[in-house]
VEXNU-607305 format. One line per 3 residues: for each residue x, z, y of N, C-alpha, C, O. Coordinates in Angstrom, 2 decimals. Layout:
<atoms>
X/Z/Y/X/Z/Y/X/Z/Y/X/Z/Y  ... $
</atoms>
This chain:
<atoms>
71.48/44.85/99.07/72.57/44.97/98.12/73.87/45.13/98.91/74.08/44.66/100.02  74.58/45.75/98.30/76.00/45.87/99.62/76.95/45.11/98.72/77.08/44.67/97.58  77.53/45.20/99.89/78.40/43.81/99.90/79.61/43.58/98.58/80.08/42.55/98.12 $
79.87/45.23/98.19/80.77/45.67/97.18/80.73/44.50/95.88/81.52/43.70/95.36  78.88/45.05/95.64/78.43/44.19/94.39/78.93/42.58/94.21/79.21/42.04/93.14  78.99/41.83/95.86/79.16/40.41/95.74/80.52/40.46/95.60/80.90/39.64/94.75 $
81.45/41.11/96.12/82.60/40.62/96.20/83.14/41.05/94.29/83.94/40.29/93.75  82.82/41.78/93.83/83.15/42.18/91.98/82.41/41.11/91.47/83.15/40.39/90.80  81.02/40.63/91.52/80.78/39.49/91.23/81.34/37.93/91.24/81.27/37.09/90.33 $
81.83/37.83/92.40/82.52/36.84/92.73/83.81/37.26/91.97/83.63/37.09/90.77  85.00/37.74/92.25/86.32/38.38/91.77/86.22/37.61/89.84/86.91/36.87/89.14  84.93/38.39/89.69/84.77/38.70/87.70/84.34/36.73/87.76/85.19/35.94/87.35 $
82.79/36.14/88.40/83.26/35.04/88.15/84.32/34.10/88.39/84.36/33.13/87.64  85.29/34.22/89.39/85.84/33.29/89.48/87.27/33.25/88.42/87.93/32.25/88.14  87.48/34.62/87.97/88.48/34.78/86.84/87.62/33.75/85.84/87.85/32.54/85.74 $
86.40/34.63/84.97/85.96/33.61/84.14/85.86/31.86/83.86/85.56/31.06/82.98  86.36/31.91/85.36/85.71/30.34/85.58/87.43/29.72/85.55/87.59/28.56/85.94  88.50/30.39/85.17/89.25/30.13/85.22/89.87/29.33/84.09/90.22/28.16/84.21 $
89.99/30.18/82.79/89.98/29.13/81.17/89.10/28.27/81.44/89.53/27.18/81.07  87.77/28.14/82.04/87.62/26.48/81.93/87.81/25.49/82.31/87.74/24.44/81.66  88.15/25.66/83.77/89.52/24.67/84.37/90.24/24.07/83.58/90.27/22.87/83.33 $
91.14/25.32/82.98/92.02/24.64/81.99/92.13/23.80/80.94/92.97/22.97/80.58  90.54/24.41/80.30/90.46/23.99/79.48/89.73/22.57/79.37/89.87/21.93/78.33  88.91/22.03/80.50/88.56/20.85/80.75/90.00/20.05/81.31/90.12/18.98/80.72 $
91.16/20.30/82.34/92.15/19.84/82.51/93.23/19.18/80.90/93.99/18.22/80.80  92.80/20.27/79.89/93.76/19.87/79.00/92.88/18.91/78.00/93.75/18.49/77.24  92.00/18.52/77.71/90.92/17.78/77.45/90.77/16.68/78.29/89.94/15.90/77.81 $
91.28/16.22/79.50/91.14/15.30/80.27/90.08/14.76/80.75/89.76/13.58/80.91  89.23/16.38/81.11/87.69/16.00/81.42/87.62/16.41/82.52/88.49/17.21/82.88  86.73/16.07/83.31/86.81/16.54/85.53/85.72/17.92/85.16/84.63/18.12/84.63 $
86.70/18.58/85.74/86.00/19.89/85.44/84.36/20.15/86.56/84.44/20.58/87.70  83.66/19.95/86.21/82.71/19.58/87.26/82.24/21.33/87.43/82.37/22.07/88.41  81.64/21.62/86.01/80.58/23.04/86.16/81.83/23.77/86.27/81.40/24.64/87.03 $
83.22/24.13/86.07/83.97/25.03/86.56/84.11/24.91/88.22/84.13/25.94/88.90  84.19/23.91/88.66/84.46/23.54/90.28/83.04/24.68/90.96/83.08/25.62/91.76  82.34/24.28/90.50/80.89/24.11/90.73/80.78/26.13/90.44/80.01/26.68/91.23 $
81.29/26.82/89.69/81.66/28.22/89.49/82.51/28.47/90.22/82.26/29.56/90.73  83.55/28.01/90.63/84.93/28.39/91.25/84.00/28.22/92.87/84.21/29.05/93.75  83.29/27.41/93.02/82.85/27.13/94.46/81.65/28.93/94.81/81.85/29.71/95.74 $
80.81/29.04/94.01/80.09/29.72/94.07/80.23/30.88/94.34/79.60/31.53/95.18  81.59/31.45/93.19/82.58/32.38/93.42/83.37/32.87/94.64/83.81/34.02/94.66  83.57/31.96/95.72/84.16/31.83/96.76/83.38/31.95/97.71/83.78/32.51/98.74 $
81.93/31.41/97.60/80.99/31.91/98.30/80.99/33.48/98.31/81.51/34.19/99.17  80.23/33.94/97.05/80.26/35.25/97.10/81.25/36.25/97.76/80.75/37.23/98.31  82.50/36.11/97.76/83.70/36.55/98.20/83.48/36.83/99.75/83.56/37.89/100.38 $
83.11/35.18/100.26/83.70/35.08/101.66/82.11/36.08/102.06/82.01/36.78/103.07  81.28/35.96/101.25/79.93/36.41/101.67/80.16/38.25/102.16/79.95/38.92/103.17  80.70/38.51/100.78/80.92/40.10/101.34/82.06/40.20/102.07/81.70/41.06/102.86 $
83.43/39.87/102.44/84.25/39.96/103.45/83.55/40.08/104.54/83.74/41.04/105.28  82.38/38.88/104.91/81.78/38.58/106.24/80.61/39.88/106.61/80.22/40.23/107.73  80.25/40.39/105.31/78.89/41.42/105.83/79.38/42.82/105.74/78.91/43.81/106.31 $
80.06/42.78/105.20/81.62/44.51/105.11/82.04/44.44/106.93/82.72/43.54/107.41  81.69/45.16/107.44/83.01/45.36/108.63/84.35/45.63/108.93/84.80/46.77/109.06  85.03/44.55/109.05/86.24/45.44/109.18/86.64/44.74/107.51/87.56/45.29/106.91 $
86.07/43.81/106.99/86.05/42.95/105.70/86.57/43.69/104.64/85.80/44.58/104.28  87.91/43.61/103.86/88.25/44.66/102.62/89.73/44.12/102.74/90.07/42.94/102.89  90.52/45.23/102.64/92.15/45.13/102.27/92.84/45.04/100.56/92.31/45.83/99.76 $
93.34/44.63/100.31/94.11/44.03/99.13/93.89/45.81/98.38/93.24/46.04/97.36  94.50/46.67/99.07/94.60/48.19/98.42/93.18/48.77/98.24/93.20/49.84/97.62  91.63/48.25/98.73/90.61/48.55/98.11/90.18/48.27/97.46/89.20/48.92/97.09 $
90.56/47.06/96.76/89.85/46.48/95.87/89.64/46.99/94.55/88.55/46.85/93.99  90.63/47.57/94.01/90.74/48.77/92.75/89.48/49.75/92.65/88.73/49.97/91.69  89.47/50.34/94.14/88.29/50.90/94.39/87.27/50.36/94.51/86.38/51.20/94.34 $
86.80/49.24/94.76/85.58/48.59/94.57/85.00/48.22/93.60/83.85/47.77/93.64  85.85/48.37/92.29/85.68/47.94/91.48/85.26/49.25/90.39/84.66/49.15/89.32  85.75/50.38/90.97/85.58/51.54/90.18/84.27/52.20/90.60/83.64/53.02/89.94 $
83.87/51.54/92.14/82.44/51.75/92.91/81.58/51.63/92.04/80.93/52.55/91.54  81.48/50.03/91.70/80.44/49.70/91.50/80.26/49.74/89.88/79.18/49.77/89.28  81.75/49.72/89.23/81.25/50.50/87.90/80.76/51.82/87.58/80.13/52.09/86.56 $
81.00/52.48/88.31/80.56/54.02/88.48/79.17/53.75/88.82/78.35/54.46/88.23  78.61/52.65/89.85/77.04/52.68/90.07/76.23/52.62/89.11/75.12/53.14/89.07  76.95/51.71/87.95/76.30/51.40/86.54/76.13/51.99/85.38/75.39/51.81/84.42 $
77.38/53.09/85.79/77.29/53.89/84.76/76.57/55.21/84.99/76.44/56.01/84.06 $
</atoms>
């Protein structure tokens, strides 16, 4: 799988995983399964930076994202 896929994976979960932070923060509950997403997410990330050479610049990411939707479509 190249590395593209993990890093849009990661990117898309860790947004998602973001309202529930909040939303366990404003509820006054320890956000455990968001941590626990936000962690996973970060995996994935650092995972494809590390197996990409030369890792990915802030100005590709647009394009990575149009990559791998284009793969799907």
């Amino acid at each position: 799988m190249s590395p593209d896929y993990y890093l849009v994976f990661g990117i898309l979960l860790a947004g998602f995983s973001i309202p529930s932070v909040l939303s366990a923060i404003s509820d006054r509950r320890a956000p455990r399964a968001s941590a626990i997403t936000i962690l996973i997410a970060g995996g994935l990330i650092l995972l494809a930076i590390q197996t990409k050479p030369g890792g990915y610049s802030i100005e590709e990411i647009p394009d990575v994202f149009v990559r791998v939707i284009a793969a799907f479509i």
